[in-house]
C-alpha positions in Angstrom: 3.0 24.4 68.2 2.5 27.6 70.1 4.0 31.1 68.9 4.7 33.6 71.1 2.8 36.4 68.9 2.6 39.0 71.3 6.5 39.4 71.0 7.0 38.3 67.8 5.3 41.7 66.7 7.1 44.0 69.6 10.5 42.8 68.6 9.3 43.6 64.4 7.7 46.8 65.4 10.1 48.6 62.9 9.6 50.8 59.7 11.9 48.3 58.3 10.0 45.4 58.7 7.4 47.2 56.8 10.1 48.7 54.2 11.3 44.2 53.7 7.6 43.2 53.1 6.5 45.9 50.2 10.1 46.0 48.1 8.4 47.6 44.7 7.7 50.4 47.1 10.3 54.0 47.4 10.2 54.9 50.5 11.1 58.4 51.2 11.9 59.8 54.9 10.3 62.8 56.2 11.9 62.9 60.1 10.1 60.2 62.1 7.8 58.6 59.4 8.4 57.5 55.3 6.1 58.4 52.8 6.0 56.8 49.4 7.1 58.0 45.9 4.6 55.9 44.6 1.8 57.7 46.1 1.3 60.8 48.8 -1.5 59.2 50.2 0.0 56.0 51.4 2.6 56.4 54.7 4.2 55.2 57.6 4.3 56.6 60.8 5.2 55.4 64.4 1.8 55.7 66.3 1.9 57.5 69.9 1.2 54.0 71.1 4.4 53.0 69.8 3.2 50.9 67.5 4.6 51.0 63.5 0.9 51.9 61.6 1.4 51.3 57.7 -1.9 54.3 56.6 -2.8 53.9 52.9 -5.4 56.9 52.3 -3.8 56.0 48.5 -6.6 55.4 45.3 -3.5 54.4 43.5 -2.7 51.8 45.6 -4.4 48.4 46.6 -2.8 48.2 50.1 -3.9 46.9 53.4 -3.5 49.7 56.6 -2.9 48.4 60.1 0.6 47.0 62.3 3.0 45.2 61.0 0.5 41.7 61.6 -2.5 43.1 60.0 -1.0 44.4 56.4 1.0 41.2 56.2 -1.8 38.9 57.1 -4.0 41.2 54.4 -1.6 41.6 52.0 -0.5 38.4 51.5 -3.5 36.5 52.1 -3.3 34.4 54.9 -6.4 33.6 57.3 -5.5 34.2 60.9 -8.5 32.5 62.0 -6.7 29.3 61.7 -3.4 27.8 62.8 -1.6 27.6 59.8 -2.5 31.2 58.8 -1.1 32.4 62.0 2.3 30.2 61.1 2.3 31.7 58.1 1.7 35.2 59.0 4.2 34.8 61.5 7.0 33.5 59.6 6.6 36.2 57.1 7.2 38.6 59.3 9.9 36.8 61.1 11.9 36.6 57.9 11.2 40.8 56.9 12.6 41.2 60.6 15.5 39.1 60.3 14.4 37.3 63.4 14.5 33.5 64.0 11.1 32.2 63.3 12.1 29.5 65.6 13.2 31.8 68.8 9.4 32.3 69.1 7.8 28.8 69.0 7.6 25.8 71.1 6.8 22.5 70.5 3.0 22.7 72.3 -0.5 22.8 71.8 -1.4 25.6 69.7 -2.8 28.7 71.1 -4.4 31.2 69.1 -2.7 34.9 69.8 -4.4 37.4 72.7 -5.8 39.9 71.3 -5.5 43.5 73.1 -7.1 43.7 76.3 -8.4 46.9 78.2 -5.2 48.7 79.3 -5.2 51.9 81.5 -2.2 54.1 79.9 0.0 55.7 82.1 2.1 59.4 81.3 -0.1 60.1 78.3 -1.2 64.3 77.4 -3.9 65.4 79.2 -7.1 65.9 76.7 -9.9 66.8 78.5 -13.3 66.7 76.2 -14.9 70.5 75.4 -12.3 72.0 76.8 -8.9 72.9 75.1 -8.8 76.5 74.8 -10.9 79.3 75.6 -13.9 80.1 73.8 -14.3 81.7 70.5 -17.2 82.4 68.5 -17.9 82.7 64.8 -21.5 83.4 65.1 -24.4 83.6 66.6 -27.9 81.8 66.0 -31.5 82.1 66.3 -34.1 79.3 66.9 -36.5 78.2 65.2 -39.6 78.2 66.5 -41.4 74.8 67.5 -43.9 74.8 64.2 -41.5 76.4 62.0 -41.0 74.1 58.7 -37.4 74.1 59.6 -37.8 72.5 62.9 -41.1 70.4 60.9 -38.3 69.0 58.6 -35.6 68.6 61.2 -37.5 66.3 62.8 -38.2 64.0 59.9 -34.3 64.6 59.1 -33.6 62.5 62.6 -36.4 60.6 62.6 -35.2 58.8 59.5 -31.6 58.7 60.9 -32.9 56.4 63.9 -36.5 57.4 64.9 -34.7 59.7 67.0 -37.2 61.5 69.2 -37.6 65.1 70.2 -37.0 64.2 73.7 -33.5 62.7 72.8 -32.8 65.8 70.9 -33.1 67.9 73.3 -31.4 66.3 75.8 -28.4 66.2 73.7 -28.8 69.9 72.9 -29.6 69.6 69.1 -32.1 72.8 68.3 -33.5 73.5 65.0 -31.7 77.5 64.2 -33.9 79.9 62.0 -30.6 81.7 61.2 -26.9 82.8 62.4 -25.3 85.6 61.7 -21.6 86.0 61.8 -19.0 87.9 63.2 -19.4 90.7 60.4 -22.9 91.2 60.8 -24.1 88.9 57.7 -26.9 87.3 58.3 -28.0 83.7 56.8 -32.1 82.6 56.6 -33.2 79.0 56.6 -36.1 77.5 55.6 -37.9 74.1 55.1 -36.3 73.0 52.4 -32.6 74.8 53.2 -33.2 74.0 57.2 -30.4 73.9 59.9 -29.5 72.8 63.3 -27.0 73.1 66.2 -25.4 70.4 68.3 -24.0 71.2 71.7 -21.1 69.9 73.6 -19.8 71.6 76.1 -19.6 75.2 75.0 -18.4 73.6 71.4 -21.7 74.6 69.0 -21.5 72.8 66.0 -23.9 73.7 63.0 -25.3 71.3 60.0 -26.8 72.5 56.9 -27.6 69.0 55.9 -28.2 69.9 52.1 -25.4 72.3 51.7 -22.7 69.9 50.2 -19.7 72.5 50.6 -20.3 74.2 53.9 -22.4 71.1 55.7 -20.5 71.3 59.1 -18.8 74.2 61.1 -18.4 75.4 64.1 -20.4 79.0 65.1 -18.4 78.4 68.9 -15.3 76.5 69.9 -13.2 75.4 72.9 -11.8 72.3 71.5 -11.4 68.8 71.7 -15.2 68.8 70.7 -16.9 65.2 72.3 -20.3 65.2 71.4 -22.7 63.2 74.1 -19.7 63.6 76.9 -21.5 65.1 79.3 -24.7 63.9 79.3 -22.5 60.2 80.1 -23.5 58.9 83.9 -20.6 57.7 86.0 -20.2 54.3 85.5 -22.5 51.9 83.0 -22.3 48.5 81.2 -20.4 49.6 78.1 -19.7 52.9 75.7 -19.7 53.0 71.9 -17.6 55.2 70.4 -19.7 56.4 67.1 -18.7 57.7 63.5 -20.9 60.9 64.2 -23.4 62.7 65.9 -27.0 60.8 64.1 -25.5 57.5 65.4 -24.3 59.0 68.7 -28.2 59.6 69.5 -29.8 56.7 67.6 -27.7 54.4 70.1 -28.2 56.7 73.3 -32.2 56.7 72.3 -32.8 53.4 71.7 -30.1 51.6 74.3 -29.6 53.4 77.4 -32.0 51.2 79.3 -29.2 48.4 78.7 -26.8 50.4 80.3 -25.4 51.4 76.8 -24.2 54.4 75.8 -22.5 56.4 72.6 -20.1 59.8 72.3 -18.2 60.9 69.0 -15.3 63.1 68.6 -15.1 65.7 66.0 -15.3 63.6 62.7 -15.1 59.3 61.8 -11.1 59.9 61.2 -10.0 61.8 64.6 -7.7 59.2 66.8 -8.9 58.7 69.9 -6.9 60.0 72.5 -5.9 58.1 75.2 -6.4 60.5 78.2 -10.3 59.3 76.6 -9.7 55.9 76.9 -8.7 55.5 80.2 -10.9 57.8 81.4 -13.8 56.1 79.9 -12.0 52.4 81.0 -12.2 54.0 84.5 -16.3 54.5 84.2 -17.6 51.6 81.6 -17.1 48.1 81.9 -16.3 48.1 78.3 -15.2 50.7 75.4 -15.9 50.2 72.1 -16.1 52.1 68.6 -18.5 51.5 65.9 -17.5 53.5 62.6 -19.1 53.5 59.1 -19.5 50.8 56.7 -17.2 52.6 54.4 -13.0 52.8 53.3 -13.1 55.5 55.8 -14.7 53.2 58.3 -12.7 50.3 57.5 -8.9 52.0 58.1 -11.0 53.5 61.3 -11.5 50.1 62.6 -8.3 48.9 62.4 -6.4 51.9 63.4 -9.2 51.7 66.5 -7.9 48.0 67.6 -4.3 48.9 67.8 -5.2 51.1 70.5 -6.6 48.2 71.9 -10.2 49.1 71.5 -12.5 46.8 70.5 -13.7 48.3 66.7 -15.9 47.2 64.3 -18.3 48.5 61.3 -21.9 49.4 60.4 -23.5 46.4 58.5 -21.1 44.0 60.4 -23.1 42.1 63.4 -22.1 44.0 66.0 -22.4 41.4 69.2 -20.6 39.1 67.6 -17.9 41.4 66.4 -17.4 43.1 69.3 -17.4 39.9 71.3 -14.6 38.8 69.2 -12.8 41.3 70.2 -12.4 40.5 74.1 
């Protein structure tokens, strides 16, 4: 038997469809999207892809995130890998829809679904990295200087992130800062223990305090649409890892550039990916991918990632083979 997936899902691509598969749920409509009665954290929302996302940011709620094929497949259990998961899956959703399971099936040889392929969008916003708006700064900053215990421990800070090198860090801009001192004229010391550092991108100047838990990351200088390891990118390469933050941007760039690899992160793990990005980067690389942590976070960032048909996977996952998968 073959199933036409690919249209099964655009024809379901409705809230309802969503709304017929989790009836114990109260949905409540706020304009375009529904949030939930049962929890603030769980929603759903048409994506600027057009695709229906189901986004469950809920610890109330054991619930899959993802389309409309995903969160059925999770939530009821089925294993897509085979055929009769994929019948299953399929005729689940068929039956939420109201469709007729049997408008999208012939009988054939099976033939497991295509999953996305590079697509260059066209009429999307334009987003161009490190530059949205003109510049602003909150502060200004000092460097340390090259034996300062600040810079001492900095080192051993990146080292145990990757055995990221000083060369790599200062071709990516990341200085060691004795201090900053803000727009009021208040000046703040590190040390050894307390150190700091900066990383550039663009005119975007990002500080980390790494053992300040409440004010770990800001910005001392802003234009936007910050996309750390952007332009140190060369025009055209093997493939491009989008990473879950700055450590793995330069652990990948360090220890895989010789391969034609290379790594960029937006402002934080949870930041969609715009697609003025994408195509640029499908323009460049022969293939785009994203890499995110081996966490919830991670998880819902991986499968928001693949319905913008980018290949996505996790830390602690095998990457090759994961990514591979994903073709």
């Amino acid at each position: 038997m073959y199933i036409n997936i690919d249209q099964l899902k655009t024809d379901a691509n409705q809230p309802e469809t969503f709304l017929n598969i989790l009836p114990d749920l109260t949905p409540v409509k706020r304009g375009r999207s529904y949030r939930f009665k049962e929890s603030s954290g769980l929603s759903l929302f048409t994506h600027q892809s057009g695709t229906v996302i189901l986004n469950n940011f809920s610890d109330k709620l054991d619930l899959p995130s993802g389309d409309i094929w995903t969160v059925t497949a999770k939530l009821y259990g089925y294993d897509t890998s085979t055929a009769d998961g994929v019948k299953q899956t399929a005729a689940t959703i068929a039956s939420a829809a109201g469709l007729p399971f049997d408008n999208y099936t012939t009988d054939n040889t099976y033939t497991t679904p295509v999953k996305p392929r590079k697509a260059i969008k066209t009429n999307v916003p334009e987003w161009k990295p490190n530059k949205e708006r003109k510049k602003h700064t909150s502060a200004t900053y000092k460097l340390a200087s090259k034996d300062a215990p600040e810079r001492v421990r900095m080192l051993e800070y990146f080292k145990a992130k990757g055995d990221i090198n000083a060369h790599t860090l200062d071709k990516y801009g990341v200085k060691c800062i004795e201090s900053t001192t803000n727009t009021k004229g208040r000046t703040f010391n590190y040390t050894g223990e307390n150190f700091a550092f900066i990383f550039k991108a663009g005119e975007n100047i990002k500080r980390k305090q790494p053992t300040n838990s409440e004010y770990k990351e800001l910005y001392i200088q802003s234009t936007g649409n910050y996309c750390f390891g952007y332009d140190q990118l060369p025009d055209t390469g093997a493939a491009v890892i989008i990473a879950a933050g700055e450590s793995d941007t330069l652990a990948i760039n360090d220890k895989a550039k010789q391969t034609g690899i290379y790594a960029i992160c937006l402002n934080s793990e949870t930041t969609t990916i715009p697609d003025t990005l994408i195509n640029d980067l499908n323009k460049r690389f022969t293939r785009v991918m994203a890499l995110f942590d081996n966490d919830d976070t991670g998880h819902q960032q991986t499968e928001k990632t693949r319905i913008q048909g980018i290949p996505a996977t996790h830390k602690g996952k095998t990457m090759g083979y994961e990514l591979m998968d994903e073709k």
